[in-house]
N, C-alpha and C positions, 0 to 999 in steps of 0.2 A: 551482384550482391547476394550473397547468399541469407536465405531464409532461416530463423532462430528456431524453434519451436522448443515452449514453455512447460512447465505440467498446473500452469494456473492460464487466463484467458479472462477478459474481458467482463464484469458484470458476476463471476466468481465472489464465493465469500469465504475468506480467506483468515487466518490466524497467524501472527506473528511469533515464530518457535526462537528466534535467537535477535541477539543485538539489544541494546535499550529499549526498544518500544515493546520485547517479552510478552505476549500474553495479551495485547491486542487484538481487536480482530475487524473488518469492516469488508464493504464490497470493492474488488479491483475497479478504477477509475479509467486506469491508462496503462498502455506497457512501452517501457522505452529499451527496445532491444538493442542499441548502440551502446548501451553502459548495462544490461541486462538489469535494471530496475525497475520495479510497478508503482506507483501510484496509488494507495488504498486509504479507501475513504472515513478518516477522522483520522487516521494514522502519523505521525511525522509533523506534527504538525508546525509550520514555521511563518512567521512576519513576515510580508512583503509589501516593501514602501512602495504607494505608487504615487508616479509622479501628478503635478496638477495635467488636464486636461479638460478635454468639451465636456468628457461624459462625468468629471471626477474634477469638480472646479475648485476645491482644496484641498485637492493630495487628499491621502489618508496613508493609513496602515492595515490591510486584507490578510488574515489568518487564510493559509491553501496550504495543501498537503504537499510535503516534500515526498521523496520516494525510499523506495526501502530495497535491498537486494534482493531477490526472485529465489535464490538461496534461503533466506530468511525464511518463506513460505510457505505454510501447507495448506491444501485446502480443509474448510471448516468440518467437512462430515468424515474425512481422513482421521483428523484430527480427535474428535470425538468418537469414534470407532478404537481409537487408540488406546483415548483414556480407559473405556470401559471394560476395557480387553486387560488395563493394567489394575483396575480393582478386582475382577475375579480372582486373579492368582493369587 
């Protein structure tokens, strides 16, 4: 199995430059290199029903971060180096 390598990582804070969540920003959570998507934190945010259990004895419904495409993301000081670079001119 060959190894992915990213240009974001782990604990990263990161800016969301394309797709509907635009202009978001949060720290990387997880990376899932199988479907090359991160996991960034408040990002994507989607409903997850869970079921009853020991820990969770009437079901609920838990807000957790879906994932976003690694494509989508620039790191946050890239990013801001960017803009500032685009108000001078």
């Amino acid at each position: 199995m060959a190894s992915t390598k990213y240009h974001v990582k782990r604990g990263d804070e990161v800016v969301v430059i394309a797709g509907s969540h635009k202009g978001k920003s949060g720290k990387v959570l997880e990376i899932l290199p199988a479907k090359s998507r991160v996991r960034v934190e408040g990002v994507a945010m989607m409903k997850r029903h869970m079921k009853k259990s020991q820990e969770n004895p009437n079901g609920s419904i838990v807000e957790r971060e879906g994932s976003v495409h690694v494509s989508n993301l620039q790191k946050k000081a890239v990013f801001d180096a960017s803009k500032k670079r685009a108000v001078k001119v």
